[in-house]
N, C-alpha and C positions, 0 to 999 in steps of 0.2 A: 204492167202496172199503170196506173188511171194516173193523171196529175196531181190528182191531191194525194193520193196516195207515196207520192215521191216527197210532197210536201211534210208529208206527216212521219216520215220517215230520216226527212232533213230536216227537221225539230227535234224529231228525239234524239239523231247521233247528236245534235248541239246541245242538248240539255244533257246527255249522258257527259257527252265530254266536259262538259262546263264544269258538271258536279265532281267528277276526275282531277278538274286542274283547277278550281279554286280552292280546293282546299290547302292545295302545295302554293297558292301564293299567299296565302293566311300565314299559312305556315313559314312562310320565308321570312314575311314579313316581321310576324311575332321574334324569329331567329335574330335578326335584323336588330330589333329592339331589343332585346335580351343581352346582344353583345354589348350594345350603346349603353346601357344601363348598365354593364356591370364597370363596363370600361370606364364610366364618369364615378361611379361610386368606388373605384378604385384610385382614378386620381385625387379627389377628394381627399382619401386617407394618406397620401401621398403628401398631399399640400397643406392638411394638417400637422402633421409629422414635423415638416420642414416649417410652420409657424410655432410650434411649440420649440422648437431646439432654438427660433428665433427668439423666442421670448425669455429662455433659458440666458441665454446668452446676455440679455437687457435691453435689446432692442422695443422700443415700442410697437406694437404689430398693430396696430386700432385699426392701421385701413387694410391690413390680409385678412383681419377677423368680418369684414365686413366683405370684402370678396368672398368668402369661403363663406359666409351665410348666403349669400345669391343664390353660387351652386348650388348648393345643400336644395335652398326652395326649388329651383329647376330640377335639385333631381328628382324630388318627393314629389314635385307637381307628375314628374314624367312617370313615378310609379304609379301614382294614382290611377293616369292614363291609359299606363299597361292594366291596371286590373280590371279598367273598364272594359278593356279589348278597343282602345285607340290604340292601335299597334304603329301607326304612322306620326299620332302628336308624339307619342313616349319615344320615339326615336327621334323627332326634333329637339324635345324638351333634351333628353339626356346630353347630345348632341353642343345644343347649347350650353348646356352643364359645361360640358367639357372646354370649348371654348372659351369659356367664363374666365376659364382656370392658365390661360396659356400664358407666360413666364414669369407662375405664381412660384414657382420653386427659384428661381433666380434673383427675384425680389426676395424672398422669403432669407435666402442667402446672401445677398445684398447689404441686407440690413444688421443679420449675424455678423458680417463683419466690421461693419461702421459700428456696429453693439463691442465687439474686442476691441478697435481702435479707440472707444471711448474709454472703455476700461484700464487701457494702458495708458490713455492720455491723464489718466483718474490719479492711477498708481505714480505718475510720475511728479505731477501737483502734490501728490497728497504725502507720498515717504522723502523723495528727493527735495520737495519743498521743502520742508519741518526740515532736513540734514543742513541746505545750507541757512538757514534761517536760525539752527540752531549754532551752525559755524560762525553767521554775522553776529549773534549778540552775545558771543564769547568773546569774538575778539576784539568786538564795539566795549566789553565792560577791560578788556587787558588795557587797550589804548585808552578812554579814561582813567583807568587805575596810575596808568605812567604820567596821564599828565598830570593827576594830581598830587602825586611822588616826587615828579620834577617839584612843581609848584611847592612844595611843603618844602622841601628839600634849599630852593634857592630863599624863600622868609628865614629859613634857620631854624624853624621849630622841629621838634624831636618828636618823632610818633611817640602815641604813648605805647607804653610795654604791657603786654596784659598780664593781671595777677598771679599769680602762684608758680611764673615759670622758672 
């Protein structure tokens, strides 16, 4: 074999193999993205979930509604990506997604419970208050009643009697 002939022969195994093994890194890659994408669009559901039971509860959520639109844009931006065949941004994008998201369920639960301590802080102002408030102005009207019982009582005047008894 002539030299160029060894040349043209170590082009083509490199072009055979190239066209061999890019594909499987397209392919990884895409895989790669696929997961990232499902896995941020699963946390999402996840962290919406846990802001609605927040919200359930009476917690105000204004700033988890506003993290969980971020991701939401990062993940849609990252699908985009993907359909483009950016199989490398849709893997950051999602990625990002994800991290967007990290301990949105704990806030999310944070807040449900400062949302029940208020609630019970609610109920105890609002039934237990009206109880003694209604206990103070019973007994606020017995103890005027008596002093003014005494007081009638030391002038000498005579209640009056009411009719038909």
């Amino acid at each position: 074999m002539t030299k160029t002939n060894r040349r043209l022969a170590f082009l083509v195994a490199i072009l055979l193999s190239s066209t061999v093994l890019l594909p499987s890194v397209v392919f990884a890659e895409q895989s790669s993205a696929d997961s990232s994408i499902a896995s941020a669009r699963q946390q999402i559901v996840i962290c919406y979930n846990a802001a609605k039971a927040a919200e359930a509860a009476g917690a105000n959520i204004t700033s988890l509604t506003s993290i969980l639109n971020n991701a939401g844009s990062l993940l849609s931006q990252s699908e985009l990506a993907y359909s483009k065949g950016d199989f490398s941004t849709a893997q950051t994008l999602a990625v990002q997604s994800s991290q967007s998201l990290a301990n949105f369920v704990s806030k999310a639960n944070a807040m449900q419970d400062v949302a029940a301590q208020q609630r019970t802080l609610d109920f105890y102002v609002n039934v237990v208050g009206s109880i003694i408030g209604t206990i103070v102005v019973v007994v606020a009207g017995f103890v005027v009643w008596r002093i003014l019982s005494k007081r009638q009582s030391q002038t000498g005047e005579q209640p009056d009697e009411p009719a038909g008894l």
